[in-house]
N, C-alpha and C positions, 0 to 999 in steps of 0.2 A: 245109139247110146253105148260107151262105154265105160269100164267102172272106175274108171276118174272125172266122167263127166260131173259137175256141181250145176245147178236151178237156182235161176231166181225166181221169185213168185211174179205173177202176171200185177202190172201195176192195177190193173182193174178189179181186183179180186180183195176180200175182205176176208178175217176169220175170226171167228171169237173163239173161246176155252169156255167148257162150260163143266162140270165136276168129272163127268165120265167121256166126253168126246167134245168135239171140234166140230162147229158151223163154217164152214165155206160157203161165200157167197159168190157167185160170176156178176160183177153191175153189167158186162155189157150185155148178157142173154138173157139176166134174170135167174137160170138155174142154180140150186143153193146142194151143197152135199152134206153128209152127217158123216163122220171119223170118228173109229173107237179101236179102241185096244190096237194092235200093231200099225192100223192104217194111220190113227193120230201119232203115233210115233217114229213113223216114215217122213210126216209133216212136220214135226215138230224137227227134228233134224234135219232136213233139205231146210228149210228156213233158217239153219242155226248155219246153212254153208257146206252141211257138209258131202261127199262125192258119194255115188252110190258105194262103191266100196263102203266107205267109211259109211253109209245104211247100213250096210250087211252087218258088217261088223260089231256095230251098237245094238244091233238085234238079236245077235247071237248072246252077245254077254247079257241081256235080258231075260230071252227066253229059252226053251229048252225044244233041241230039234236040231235034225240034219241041215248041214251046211247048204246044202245042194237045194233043198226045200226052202231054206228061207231066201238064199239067191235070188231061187226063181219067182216068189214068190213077191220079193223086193222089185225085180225090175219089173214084173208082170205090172203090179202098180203105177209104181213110176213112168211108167208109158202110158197107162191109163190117166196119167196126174193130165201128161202131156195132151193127152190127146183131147180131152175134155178144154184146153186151153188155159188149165190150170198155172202151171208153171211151163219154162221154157228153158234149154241151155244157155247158160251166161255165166257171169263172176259175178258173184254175191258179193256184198258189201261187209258181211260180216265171216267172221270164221270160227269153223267148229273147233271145240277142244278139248282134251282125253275126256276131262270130269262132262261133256253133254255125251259123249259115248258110253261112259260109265255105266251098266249095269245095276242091279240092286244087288246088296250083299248079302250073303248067308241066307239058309233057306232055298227051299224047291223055287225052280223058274218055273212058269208058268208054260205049257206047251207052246209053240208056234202056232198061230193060226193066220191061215193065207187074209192078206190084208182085203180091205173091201170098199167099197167107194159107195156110196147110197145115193142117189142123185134123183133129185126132185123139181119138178116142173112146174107146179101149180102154182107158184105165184112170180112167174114172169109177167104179167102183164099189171102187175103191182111193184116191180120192180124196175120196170124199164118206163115206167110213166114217173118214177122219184125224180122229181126236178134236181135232185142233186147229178143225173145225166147231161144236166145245161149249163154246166160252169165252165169258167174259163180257170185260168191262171190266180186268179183275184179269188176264188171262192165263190161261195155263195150267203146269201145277197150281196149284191157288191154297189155300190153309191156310182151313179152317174155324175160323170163328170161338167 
């Protein structure tokens, strides 16, 4: 990976927004993650298109902390994104722009803290038995012809 590489999210994967973090869901393993503070924000931009660079960069104008640190701290993730099966390198559909890199203004930024991925198992086999695993094309139910 390099820092013009952009992800697209893995077409099998789901997430919701929920007040303070992000549910990831994996349909084809079942494993589900929790994102908060920098790691929801690493997500929220790779889904907006944008390049790791352009992570760093949105992260710096947010939080407060050495370049180097949140780098490293950015691709550390971002390869964790990958490796979990998360996301993958491609051309996103959509594309990021200055105001999703935007910062908050005025006022202390919050420290850097190294992103984190929280990854949960217990309910794969409530998840990979969802009939919503047996669709086609058509959806689900779908009318016989």
């Amino acid at each position: 990976m390099n820092m013009t590489t952009r992800f697209d999210m893995n077409q099998k994967v789901v997430h919701e927004i929920f007040e303070d973090e992000i549910v990831v869901i994996n349909l084809d393993n079942g494993n589900y993650y929790t994102l908060s503070h920098t790691s929801a924000d690493i997500w929220t931009l790779l889904g907006k298109g944008a390049s790791v660079a352009e992570v760093v960069e949105g992260l710096e104008a947010r939080y407060a902390g050495p370049r180097n640190e949140i780098e490293t701290g950015v691709t550390a993730f971002i390869s964790h994104l990958a490796e979990e099966d998360l996301i993958h390198p491609g051309q996103p559909a959509v594309t990021v722009t200055t105001a999703d890199l935007a910062g908050t203004t005025g006022g202390d930024h919050p420290h850097f803290e190294k992103p984190d991925l929280q990854k949960y198992m217990d309910m794969q086999a409530l998840l990979i038995l969802d009939p919503i695993h047996e669709v086609d094309e058509m959806g689900w139910p779908s009318a016989k012809q």
